[in-house]
N, C-alpha and C positions, 0 to 999 in steps of 0.2 A: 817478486812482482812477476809478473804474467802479460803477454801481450796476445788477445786474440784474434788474427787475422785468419791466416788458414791450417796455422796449428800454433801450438803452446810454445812459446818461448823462455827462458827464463833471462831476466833482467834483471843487471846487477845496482847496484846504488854509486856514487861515486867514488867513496868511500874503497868500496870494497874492488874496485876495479882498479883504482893508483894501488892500489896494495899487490894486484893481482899484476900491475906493470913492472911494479918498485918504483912509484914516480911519488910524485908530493902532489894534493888534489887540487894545487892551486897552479900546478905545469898539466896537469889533466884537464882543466879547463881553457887553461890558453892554447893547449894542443884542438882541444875540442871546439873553439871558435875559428883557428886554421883550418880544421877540415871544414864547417861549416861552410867558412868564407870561398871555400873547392866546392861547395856544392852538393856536401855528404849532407845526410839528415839523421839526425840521433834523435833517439822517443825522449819527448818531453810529457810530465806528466803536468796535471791542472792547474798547480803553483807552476810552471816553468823549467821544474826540477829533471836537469839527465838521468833516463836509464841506459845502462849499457845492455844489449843484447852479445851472443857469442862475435855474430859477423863485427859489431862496432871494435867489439875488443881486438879482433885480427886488424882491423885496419888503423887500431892505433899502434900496434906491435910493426906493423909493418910503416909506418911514418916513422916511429922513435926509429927503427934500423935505417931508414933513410934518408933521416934528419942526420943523421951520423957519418954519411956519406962526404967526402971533402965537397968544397966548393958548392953544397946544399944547403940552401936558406929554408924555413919553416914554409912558409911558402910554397915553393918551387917544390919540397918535398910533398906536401899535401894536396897540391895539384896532381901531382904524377900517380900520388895510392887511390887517389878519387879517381883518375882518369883508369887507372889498371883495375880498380874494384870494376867499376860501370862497365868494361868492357867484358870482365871475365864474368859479371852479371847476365850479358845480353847474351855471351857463348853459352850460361847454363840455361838461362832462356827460349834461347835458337835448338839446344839440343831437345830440350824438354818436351817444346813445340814437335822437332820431328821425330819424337820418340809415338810423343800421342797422336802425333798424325799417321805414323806407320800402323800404331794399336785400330787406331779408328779405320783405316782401310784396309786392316785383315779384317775386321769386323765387318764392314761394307763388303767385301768380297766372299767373305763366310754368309751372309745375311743373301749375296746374289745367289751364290750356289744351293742356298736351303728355297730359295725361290723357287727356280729351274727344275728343283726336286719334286714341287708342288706343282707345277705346273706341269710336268711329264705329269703324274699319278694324276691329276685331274684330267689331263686329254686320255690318260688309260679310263680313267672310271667314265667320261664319259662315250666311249668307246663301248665298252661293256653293256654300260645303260641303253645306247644306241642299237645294240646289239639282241638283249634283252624286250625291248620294244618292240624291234621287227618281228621277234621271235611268237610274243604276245600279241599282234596282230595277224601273224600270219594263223596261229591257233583260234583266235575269235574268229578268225572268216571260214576255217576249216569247221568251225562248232556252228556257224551260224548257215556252212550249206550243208552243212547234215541234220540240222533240226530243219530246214527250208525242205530239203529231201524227203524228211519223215512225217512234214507234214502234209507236202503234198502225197505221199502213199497213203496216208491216214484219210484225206477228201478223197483220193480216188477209190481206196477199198468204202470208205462211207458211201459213194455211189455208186460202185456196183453190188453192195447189198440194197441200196434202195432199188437200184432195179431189178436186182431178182425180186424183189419181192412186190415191185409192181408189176413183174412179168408173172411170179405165181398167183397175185390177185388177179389178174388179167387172166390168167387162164382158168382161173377157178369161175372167172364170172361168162365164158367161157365155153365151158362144160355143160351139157346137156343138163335138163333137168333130170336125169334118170341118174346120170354120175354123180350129181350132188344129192342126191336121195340116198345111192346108195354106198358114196365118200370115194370113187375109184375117181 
């Protein structure tokens, strides 16, 4: 049998669990209502039926050794393996917890530091970018007053060829009727 919580178990039958104590399965059960009665829990299946898992089988091992004990009643024993399971329960628990909390706050502080990495190489590139910008504007204004440049030379040589050449009409019209007869 199989019990799926957060991994695989395997479960014995009763049977095969007094076999595995050397008990009789009818002092397996009355052991098993003792712990019960302590406050242990053993898997029952949908008729009612106990399974044994490894942990039930330890803490019936460790009852029958402390049933054995002088001056211990069934009872008083099964109080005592329930009280010592629960607690060395909560010790694996308590570790467990600071184990994965240790895990999970290397990972928080590996997760800050790849931050910080990103955020430096972000204030670099936008540094750069910022860099690159000015660079790109200072080159547009340098292209925009040398074509401003070239075109004012461009209107001003376009006007002093108009004027020469309203000063050559001007002198052609001008010129004597004999120079334009005879083209001097």
């Amino acid at each position: 049998m199989t019990n799926d919580t957060n991994n695989t178990q395997i479960l014995r039958t009763a049977g095969e669990t007094a076999t595995l104590l050397k008990i009789k399965e009818s002092t397996l059960r009355k052991y098993c209502i003792e712990l019960e009665n302590a406050g242990h829990k053993f898997y029952k299946s949908a008729r009612g039926h106990r399974a044994y898992a490894n942990d039930d089988i330890t803490i019936l091992q460790r009852f029958i050794t402390t049933k054995n004990a002088p001056n211990m009643t069934l009872q008083r024993s099964a109080e005592a393996v329930v009280k010592a399971h629960t607690s060395e329960n909560v010790r694996v628990d308590v570790t467990e917890d600071q184990s994965l909390q240790k895990r999970h706050n290397n990972d928080i502080t590996e997760l800050k530091k790849t931050v910080e990495k990103q955020n430096e190489l972000l204030q670099a590139l936008m540094k750069k970018m910022d860099q690159q910008q000015e660079y790109i504007d200072k080159r547009l204004g340098e292209r925009n007053d040398a074509v401003t440049q070239s075109l004012r030379e461009v209107q001003e040589t376009k006007q002093l060829i108009a004027a020469a050449k309203q000063a050559e009409e001007e002198s052609k019209q001008k010129r004597g009727f004999f120079a334009r007869l005879f083209g001097k």
